[in-house]
N, C-alpha and C positions, 0 to 999 in steps of 0.2 A: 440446442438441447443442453440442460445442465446435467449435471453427474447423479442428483438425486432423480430425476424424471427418469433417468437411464436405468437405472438402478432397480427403479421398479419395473418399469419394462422389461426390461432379463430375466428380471424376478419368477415374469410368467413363461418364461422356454426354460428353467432351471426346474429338469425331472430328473431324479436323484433319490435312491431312498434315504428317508431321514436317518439309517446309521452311519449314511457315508458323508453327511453334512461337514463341513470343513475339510476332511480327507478329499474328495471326490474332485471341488476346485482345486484345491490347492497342488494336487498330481495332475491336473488341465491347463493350471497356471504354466509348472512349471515344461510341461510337454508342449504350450503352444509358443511359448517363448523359447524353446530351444526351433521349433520350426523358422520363425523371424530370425534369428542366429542363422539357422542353415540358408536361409535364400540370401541374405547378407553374405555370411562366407561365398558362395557359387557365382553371385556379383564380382567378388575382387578374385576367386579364383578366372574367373573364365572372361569377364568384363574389366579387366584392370582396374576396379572400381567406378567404376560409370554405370551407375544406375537409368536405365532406360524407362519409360513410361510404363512398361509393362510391369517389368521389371519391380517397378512402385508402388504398382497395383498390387501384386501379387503379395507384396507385405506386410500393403497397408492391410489386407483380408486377414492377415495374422495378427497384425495389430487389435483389430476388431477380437479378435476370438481370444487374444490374450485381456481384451478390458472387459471381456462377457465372465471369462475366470474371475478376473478383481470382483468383480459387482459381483459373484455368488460367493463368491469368501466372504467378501464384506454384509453380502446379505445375513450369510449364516452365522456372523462373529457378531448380528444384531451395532451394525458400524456405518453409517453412514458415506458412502463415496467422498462426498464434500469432506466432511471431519478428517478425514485420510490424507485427501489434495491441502488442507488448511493446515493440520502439521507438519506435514513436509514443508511446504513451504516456510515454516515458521521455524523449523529447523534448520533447515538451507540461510537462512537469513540471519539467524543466529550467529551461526558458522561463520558466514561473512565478515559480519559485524564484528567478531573477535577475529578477524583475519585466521580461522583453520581449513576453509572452506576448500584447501589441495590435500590438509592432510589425512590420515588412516583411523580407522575404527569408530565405534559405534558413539563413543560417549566423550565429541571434541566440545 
């Protein structure tokens, strides 16, 4: 599946009223990504870091529910998934190419 077919498909389980459009992902965003965070830390607190299958599963389900946030921000910012994945990358590569690629802040 690519990021635009995804993109729409989310598109139809994003029920939200239209005043919470951008707010509503974007505090989903950042609340399922602190869940990924916590099953990560309770891995190295309790697992010495050795993620087990399950374990994997259970992340990758946050994973999931953090890239269904991305795809409704990006819906509501009217932004394309792909256009998003294609500047980062463009960025990152930039970055390389002038060797800042380890170093800090927004504008290497």
């Amino acid at each position: 599946m690519n990021m635009q077919d995804y993109q729409t498909q989310a598109s139809k389980t994003a029920i939200y009223p239209d005043c919470e459009i951008v707010v509503y992902p974007a505090l989903g965003l950042v609340s399922e990504a602190g869940e990924v965070a916590g099953k990560v830390k309770k891995v190295l607190r309790d697992n010495n870091g050795s993620f087990d299958p399950v374990q994997r599963e259970k992340i990758a389900e946050e994973i999931g529910d953090v890239l269904w946030y991305i795809a409704a921000l990006c819906t509501d910012l009217d932004i394309g998934m792909e256009t998003i994945a294609q500047r980062n990358l463009d960025k990152l590569n930039s970055r390389m190419a002038r060797g800042v690629i380890s170093g800090s802040g927004d504008h290497r």
